[in-house]
C-alpha positions as CSV (number, residue, x, y, z in Angstrom):
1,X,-8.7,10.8,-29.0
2,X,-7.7,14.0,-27.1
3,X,-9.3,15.9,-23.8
4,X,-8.6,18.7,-21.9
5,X,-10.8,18.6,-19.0
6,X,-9.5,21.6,-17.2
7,X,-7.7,20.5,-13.9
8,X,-5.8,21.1,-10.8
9,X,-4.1,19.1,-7.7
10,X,-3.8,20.0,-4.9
11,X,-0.5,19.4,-3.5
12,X,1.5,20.1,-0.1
13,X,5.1,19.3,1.1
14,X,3.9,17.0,4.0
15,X,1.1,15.3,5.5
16,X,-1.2,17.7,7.7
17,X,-1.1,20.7,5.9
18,X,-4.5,21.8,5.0
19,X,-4.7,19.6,1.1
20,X,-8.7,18.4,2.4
21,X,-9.8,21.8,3.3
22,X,-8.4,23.4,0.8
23,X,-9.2,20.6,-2.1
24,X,-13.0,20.2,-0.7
25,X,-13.5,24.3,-0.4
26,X,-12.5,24.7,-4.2
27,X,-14.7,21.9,-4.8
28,X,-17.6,23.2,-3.2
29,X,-16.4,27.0,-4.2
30,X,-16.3,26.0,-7.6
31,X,-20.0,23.9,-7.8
32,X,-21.8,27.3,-6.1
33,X,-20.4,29.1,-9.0
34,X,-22.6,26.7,-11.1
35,X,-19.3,24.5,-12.6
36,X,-19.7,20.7,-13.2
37,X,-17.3,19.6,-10.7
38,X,-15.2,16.1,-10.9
39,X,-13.3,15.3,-7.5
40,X,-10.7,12.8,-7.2
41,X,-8.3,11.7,-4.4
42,X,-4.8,10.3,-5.2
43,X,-4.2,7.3,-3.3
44,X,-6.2,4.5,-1.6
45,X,-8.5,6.7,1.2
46,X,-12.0,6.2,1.2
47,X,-13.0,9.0,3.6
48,X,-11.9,12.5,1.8
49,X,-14.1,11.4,-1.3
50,X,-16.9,11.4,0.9
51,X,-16.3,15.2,1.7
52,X,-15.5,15.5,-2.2
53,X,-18.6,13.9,-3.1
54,X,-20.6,16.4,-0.5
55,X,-19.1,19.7,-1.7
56,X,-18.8,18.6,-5.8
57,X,-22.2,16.7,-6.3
58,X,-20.6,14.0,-7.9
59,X,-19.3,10.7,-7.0
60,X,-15.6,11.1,-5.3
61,X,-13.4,8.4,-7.5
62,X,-9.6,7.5,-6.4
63,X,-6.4,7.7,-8.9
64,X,-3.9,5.3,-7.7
65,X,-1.2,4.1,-9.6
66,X,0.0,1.5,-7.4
67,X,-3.3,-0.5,-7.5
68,X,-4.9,0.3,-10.6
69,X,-0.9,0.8,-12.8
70,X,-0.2,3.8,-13.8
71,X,-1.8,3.6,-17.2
72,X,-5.0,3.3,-15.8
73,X,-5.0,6.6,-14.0
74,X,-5.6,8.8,-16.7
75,X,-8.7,6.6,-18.4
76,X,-9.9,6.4,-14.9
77,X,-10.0,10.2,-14.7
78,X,-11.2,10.8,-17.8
79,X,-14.4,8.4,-17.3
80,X,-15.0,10.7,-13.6
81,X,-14.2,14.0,-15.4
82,X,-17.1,13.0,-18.4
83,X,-19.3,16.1,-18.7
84,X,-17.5,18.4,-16.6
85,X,-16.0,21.7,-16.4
86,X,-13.3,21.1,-14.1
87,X,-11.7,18.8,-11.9
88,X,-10.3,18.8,-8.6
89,X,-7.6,16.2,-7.4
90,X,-6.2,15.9,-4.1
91,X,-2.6,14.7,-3.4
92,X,-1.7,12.2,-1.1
93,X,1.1,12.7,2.2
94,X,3.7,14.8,0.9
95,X,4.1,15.9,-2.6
96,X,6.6,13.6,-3.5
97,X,5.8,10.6,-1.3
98,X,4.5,7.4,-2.9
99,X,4.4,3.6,-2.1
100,X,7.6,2.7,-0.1
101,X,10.4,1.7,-1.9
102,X,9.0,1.7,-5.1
103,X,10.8,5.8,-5.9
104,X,7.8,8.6,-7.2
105,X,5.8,5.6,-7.8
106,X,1.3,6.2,-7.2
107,X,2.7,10.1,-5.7
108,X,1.0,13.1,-5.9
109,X,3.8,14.1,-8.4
110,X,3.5,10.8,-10.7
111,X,-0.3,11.2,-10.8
112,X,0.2,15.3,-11.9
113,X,3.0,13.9,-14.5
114,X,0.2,11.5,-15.4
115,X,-2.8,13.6,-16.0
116,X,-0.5,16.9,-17.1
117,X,-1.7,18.8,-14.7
118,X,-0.6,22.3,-12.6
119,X,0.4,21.4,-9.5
120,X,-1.0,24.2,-6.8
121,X,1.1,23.6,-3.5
122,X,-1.1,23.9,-0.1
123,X,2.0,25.5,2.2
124,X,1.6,25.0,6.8
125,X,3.1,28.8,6.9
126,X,2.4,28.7,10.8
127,X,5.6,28.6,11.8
128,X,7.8,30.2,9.4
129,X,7.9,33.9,6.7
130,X,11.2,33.7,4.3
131,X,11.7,30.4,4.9
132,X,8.9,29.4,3.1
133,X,10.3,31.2,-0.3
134,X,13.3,28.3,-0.1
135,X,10.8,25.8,0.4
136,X,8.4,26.4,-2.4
137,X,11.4,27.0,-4.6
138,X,12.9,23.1,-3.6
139,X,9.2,21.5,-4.4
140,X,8.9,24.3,-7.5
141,X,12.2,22.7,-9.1
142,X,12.8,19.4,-8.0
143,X,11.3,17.8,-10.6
144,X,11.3,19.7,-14.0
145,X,8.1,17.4,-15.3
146,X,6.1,18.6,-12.6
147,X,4.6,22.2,-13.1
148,X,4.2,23.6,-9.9
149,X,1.7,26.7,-11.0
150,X,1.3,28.5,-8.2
151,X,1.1,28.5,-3.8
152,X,-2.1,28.6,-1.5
153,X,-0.8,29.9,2.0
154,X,-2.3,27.7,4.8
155,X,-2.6,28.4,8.8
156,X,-1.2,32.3,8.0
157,X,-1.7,34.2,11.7
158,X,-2.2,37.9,10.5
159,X,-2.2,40.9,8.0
160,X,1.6,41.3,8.8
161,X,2.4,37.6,8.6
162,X,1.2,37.4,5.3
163,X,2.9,40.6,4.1
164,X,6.0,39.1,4.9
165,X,5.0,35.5,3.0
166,X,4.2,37.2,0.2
167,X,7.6,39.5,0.0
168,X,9.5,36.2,0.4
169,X,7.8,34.4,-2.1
170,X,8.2,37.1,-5.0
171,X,11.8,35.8,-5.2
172,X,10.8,32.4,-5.7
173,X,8.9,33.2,-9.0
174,X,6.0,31.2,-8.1
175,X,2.0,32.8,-7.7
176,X,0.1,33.0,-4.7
177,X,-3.4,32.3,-5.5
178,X,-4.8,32.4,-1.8
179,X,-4.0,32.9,1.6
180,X,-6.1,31.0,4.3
181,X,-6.6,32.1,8.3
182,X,-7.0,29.3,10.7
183,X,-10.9,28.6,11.3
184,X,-12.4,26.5,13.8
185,X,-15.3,25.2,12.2
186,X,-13.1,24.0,9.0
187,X,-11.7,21.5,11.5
188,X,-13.1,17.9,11.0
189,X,-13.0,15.4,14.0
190,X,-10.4,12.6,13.5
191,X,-10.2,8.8,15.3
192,X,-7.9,5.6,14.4
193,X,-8.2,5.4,11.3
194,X,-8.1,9.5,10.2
195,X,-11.4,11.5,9.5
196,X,-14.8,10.4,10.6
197,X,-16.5,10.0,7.0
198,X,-19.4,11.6,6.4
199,X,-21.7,9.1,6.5
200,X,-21.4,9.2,10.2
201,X,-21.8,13.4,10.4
202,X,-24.1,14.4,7.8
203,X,-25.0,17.3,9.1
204,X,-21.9,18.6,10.5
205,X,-20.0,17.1,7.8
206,X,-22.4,19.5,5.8
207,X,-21.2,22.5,7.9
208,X,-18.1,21.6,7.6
209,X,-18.1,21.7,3.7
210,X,-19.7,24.9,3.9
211,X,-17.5,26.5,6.0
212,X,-15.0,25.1,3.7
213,X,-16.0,26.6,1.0
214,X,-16.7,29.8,2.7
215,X,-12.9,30.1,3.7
216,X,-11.7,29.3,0.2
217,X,-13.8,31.5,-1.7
218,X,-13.5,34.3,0.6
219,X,-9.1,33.6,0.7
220,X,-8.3,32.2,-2.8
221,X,-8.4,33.6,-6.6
222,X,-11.1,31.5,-7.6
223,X,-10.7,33.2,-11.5
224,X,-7.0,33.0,-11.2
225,X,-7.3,29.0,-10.5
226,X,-9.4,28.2,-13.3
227,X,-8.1,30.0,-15.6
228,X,-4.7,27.7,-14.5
229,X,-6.7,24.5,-14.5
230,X,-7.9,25.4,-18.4
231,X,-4.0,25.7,-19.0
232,X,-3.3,21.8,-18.3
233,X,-1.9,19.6,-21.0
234,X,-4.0,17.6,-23.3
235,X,-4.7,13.7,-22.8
236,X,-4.4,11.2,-25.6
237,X,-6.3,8.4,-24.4
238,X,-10.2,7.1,-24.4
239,X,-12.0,7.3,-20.7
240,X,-12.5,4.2,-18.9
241,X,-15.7,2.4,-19.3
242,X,-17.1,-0.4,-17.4
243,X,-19.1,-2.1,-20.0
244,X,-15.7,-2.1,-22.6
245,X,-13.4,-3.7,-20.2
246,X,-15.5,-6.2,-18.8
247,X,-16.7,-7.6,-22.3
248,X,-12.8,-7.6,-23.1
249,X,-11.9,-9.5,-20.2
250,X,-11.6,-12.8,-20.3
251,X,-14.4,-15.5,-19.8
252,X,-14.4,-16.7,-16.3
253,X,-13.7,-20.4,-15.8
254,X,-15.6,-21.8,-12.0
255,X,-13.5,-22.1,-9.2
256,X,-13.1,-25.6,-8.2
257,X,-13.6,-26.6,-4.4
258,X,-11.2,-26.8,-2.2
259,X,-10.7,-29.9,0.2
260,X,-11.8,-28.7,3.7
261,X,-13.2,-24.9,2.5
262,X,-16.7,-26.2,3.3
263,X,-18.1,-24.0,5.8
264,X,-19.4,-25.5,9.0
265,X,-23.5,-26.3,9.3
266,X,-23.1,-25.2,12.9
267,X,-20.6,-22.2,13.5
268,X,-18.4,-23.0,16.2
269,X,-19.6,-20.8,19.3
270,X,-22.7,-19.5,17.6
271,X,-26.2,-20.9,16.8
272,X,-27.3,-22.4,13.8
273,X,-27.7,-20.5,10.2
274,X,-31.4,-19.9,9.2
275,X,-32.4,-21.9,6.3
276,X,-32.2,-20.4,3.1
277,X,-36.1,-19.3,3.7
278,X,-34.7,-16.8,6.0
279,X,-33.4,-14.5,2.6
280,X,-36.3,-12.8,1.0
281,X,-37.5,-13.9,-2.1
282,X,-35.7,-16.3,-4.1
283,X,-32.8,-16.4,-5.7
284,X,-32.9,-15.5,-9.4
285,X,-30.6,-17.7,-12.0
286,X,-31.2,-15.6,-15.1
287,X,-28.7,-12.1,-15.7
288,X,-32.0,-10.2,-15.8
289,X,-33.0,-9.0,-12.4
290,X,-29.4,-10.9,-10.8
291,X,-29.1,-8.5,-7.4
292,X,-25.7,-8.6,-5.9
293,X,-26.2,-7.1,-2.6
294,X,-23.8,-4.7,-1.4
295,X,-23.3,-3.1,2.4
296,X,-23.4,0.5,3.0
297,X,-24.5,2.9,6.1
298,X,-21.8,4.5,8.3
299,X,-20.3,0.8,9.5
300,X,-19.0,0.1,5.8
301,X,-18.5,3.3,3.7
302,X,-15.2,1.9,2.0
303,X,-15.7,1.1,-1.4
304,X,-14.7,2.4,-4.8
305,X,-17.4,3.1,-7.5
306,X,-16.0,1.4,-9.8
307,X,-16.4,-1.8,-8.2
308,X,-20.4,-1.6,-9.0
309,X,-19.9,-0.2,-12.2
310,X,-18.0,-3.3,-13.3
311,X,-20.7,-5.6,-11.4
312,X,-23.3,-3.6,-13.4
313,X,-21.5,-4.1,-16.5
314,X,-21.5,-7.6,-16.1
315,X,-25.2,-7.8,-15.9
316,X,-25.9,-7.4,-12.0
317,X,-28.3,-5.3,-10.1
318,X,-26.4,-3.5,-7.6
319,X,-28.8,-2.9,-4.8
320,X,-27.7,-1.5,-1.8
321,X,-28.1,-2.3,2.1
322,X,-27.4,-1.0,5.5
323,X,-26.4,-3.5,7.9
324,X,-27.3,-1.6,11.0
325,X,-30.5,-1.2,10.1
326,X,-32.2,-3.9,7.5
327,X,-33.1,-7.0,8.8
328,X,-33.0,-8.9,5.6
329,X,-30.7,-8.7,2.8
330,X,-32.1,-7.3,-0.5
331,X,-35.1,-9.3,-2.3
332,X,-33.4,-12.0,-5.1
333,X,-29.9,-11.4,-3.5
334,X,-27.8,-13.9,-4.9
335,X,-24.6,-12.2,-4.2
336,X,-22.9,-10.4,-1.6
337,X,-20.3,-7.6,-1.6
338,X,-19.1,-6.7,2.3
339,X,-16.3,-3.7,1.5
340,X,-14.5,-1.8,4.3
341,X,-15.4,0.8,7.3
342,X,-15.5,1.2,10.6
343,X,-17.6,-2.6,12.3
344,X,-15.4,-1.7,15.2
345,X,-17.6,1.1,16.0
346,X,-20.2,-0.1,15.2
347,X,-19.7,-3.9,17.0
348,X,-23.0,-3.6,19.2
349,X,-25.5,-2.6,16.9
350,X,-24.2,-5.0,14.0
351,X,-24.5,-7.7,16.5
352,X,-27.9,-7.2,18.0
353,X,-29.0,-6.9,14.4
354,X,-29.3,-10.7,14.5
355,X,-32.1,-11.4,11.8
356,X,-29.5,-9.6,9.4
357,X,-26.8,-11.9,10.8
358,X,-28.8,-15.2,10.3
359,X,-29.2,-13.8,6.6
360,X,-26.0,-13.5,5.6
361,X,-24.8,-16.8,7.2
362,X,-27.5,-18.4,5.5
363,X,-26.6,-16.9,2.3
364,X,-23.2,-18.0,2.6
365,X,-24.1,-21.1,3.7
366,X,-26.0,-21.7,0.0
367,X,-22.6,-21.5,-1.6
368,X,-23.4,-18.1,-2.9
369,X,-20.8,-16.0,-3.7
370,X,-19.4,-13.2,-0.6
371,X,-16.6,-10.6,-1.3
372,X,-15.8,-9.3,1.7
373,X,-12.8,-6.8,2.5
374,X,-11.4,-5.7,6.0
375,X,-14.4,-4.4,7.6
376,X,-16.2,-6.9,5.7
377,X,-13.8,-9.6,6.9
378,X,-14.8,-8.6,10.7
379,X,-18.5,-9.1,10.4
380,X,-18.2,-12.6,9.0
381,X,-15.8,-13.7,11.9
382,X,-17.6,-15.4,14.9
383,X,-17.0,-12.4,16.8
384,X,-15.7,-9.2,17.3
385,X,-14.5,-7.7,20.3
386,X,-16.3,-10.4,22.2
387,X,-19.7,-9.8,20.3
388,X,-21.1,-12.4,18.3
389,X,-21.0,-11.6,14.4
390,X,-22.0,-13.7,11.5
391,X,-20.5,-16.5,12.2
392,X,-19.4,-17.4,8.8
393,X,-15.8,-18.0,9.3
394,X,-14.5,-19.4,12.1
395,X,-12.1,-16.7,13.3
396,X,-12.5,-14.1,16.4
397,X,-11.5,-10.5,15.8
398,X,-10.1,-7.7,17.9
399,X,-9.2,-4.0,17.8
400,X,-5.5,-3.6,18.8
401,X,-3.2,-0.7,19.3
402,X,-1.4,-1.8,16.4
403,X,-2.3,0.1,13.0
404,X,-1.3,-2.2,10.1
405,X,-0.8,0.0,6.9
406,X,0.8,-0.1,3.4
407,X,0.1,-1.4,0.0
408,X,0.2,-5.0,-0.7
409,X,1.5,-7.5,-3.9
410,X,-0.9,-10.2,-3.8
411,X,-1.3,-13.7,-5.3
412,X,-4.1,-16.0,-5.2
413,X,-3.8,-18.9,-3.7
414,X,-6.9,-20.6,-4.0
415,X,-9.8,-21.0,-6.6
416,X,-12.3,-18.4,-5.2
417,X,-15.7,-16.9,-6.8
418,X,-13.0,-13.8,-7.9
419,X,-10.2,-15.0,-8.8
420,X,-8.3,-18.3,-9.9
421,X,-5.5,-19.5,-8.0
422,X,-2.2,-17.4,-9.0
423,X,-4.1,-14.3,-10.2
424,X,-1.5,-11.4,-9.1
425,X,-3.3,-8.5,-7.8
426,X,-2.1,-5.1,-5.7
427,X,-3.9,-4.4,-2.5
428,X,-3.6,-2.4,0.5
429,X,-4.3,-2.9,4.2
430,X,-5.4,-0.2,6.5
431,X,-6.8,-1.2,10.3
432,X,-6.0,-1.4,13.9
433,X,-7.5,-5.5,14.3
434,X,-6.1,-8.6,14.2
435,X,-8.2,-11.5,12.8
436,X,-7.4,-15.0,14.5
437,X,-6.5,-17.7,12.8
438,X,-5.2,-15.1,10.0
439,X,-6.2,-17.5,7.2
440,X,-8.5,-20.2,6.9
441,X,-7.5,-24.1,5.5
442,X,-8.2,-22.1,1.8
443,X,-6.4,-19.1,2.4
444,X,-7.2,-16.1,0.2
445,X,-3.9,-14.2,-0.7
446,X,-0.3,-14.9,-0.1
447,X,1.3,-11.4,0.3
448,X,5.3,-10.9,-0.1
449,X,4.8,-7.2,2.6
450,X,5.8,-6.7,4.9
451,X,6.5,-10.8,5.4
452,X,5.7,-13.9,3.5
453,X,2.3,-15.1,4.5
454,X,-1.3,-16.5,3.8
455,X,-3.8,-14.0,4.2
456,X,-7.8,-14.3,4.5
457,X,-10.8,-16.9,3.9
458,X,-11.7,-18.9,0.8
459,X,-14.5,-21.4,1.6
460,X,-17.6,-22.2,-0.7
461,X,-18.5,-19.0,-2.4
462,X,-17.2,-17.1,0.2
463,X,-13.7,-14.6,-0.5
464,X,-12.8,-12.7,3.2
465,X,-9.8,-11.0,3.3
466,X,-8.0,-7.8,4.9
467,X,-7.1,-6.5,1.2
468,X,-8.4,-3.7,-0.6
469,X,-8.3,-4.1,-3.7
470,X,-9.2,-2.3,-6.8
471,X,-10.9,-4.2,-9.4
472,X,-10.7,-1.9,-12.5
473,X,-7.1,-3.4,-12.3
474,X,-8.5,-6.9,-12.9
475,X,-11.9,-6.4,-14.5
476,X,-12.2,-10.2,-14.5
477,X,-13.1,-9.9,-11.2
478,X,-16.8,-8.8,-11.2
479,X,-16.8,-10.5,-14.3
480,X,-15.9,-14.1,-12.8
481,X,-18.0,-13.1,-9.4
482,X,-21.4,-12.6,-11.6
483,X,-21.2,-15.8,-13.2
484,X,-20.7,-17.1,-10.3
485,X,-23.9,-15.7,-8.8
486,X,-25.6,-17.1,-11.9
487,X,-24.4,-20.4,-11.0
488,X,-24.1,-21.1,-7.6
């Protein structure tokens, strides 16, 4: 089986210069023309696919090689890019920069290679005119795999500045399809972790987009771009689909137990969990109607869509929940997925949601299964910045100066409700808290990076930890989780 889903990434030599803007604008540029629009986002980042998602329409999916291996990253594109006219991918960091240590490895370069696709390089021409021509030419021929078809001219001050760009970059063979002035309103506000997501700005996130777009269509050769998007190479592989990989994955054995993972009745320094009356309605043990509840709202907009795709596939209800603002988890819930965001933030309001709270300690305390990742972690500590939380793991958390980045080889190292002990995964761990202890008497992963060490919660049904993880890597995963639900 062959596709050629016409496609471009967007590219730059470094970190900074103008990739979002310029990746969301032809996103959004491309949609008002009345294209079918699939946006992707190299890397692990959770926040630009929220922008991608506004301007395109459609769901904004990551293409990472270092969590999902790179054969996955074409199927996983080609299962986004279904029905489309043309997809959109933006790079990560620098062109050529990937995971550390580990050469062109999950790069903006290695995911082009991957997918065949024209490279169009985003260039910071603030500060320099025929220096850029040396420039493009070192990223144009650096690598002869990757095609490099053609410049977008970022930051540019004036008519005269971009005369001279453009007479510089005649030598270096390679087109200009756009030339971008600096605008204001393109600029999106940042804090510790990078770009506010949208879920937290709608509307201006919405202006944003639009100005975006406005700036791209008004500076780039929209026809020019497409027609070298319909020039990328064809793909000899079958898209990715949920439902396949999870009836090929193999059957789930229970986790057994382990000595002393038991939660607590009575969380230390808290109150009491409801009783399991405190969850609305009860919980069903049949696959028809199975809900696995999963967090959402501007405290925890980290997730990828696959992971509820695969849950789906494996005969769960995926209903969604926002934790500053429901009381009560979701009728039937007999499952609980707690991804990433920004609790932090949000510390006060999650904690004087205390009805919510009660619910998911009582949840947890049924032996139901809980995934929860980094932010997800947080809200099931005892507290967070000296506000009560949860409760469900006895642990206090903290924001600190600290950021703690970089991807992750994982092992498990206890029996949870997602994996079995000694299941390898890759992960990656992005925040500015510390978590204390740092792993409970069941710890969750041991991680090699950047030192040996036990990482994260596993007690009853619950699985805490500060990796993200990828799951279409491991399809077992959701697999193994459901059953659980149907179990416990």
């Amino acid at each position: 089986m062959t596709s050629s889903v016409p496609r471009l990434v967007i590219a730059a030599p470094s970190s900074g210069s103008g990739k979002t803007t310029v990746a969301t604008g032809l996103m959004a540029a491309f949609a008002a023309r009345g294209l079918a629009v699939s946006p992707h986002k190299v890397g692990p980042d959770y926040i630009d696919p929220g922008y991608h998602a506004l301007a395109s329409g459609r769901v904004g999916r990551n293409l990472d090689a270092y969590l999902c291996g790179p054969e996955l990253v074409a199927p996983l594109f080609l299962h986004g890019a279904r029905g489309c006219d043309i997809a959109v991918v933006e790079g990560v960091m620098g062109m050529f920069d990937g995971a550390a240590g580990e050469g062109e490895l999950a790069s903006t370069a290695h995911v082009a290679k991957l997918l065949r696709a024209p490279v169009v390089l985003v260039v910071d021409a603030s500060s320099q005119s025929r220096s850029v021509a040396a420039l493009v030419h070192g990223f144009a021929s650096w690598d002869p795999e990757v095609r490099v078809g053609g410049v977008i001219l970022n930051k540019v001050a004036s008519d005269r500045h971009e005369a001279l760009l453009r007479e510089a970059l005649e030598s270096a063979g390679v087109p200009v399809f756009g030339v971008l002035r600096r605008v204001a309103q393109v600029d999106t506000p940042s804090r510790h972790l990078g770009l506010v997501p949208v879920a937290e700005r709608r509307g201006e996130a919405v202006e944003a987009v639009a100005a975006m777009a406005e700036q791209v269509r008004a500076g780039c050769d929209l026809e020019g771009l497409v027609s070298l998007a319909r020039g990328a190479g064809a793909l000899s592989c079958a898209a990715w689909d949920a439902a396949e990989v999870v009836a090929s994955s193999p059957p789930p054995p229970l986790p057994v137990p382990s000595p002393g993972a038991a939660a607590p009745s009575t969380p230390p320094g808290g109150s009491a969990p409801s009783p399991p009356s405190a969850l609305k309605g009860p919980r069903p043990q049949t696959p028809d109607g199975l809900v696995v509840a999963v967090a959402g709202g501007p405290a925890f907009t980290f997730s990828y869509a696959e992971h509820s795709e695969l849950l789906t596939a494996a005969g769960a209800e995926v209903v969604p929940f926002d934790p500053l603002r429901d009381e009560q988890l979701p009728d039937g819930t007999a499952g609980l997925v707690i991804g990433g965001g920004f609790p932090e933030v949000y510390a006060a309001e999650l904690s004087a949601n205390e009805p919510l709270r009660k619910a998911v300690s009582a949840l947890a305390e049924t032996g139901a299964p809980v995934a929860a990742e980094c932010a997800g972690l947080l809200y099931l500590c005892r507290e967070l910045d000296g506000q009560p939380m949860c409760g469900v793991l006895d642990a206090s958390a903290r924001m600190e100066d600290t950021l703690t980045l970089g991807y992750r080889d994982a092992v498990a190292v206890s029996d949870s409700s997602l994996a079995v002990a000694g299941t390898r995964m890759r992960g990656h761990e992005f925040h500015r808290t510390v978590v204390e202890p740092a792993a409970g008497d069941a710890a969750a992963w041991g991680v090699r990076v950047p030192r040996r060490r036990l990482e994260g919660f596993v007690q009853r049904g619950v699985h805490a930890s500060y990796l993200h993880t990828h799951w279409a890597s491991v399809p077992g995963v959701a697999r193994r989780f459901v059953e659980r639900c149907r179990t416990s």
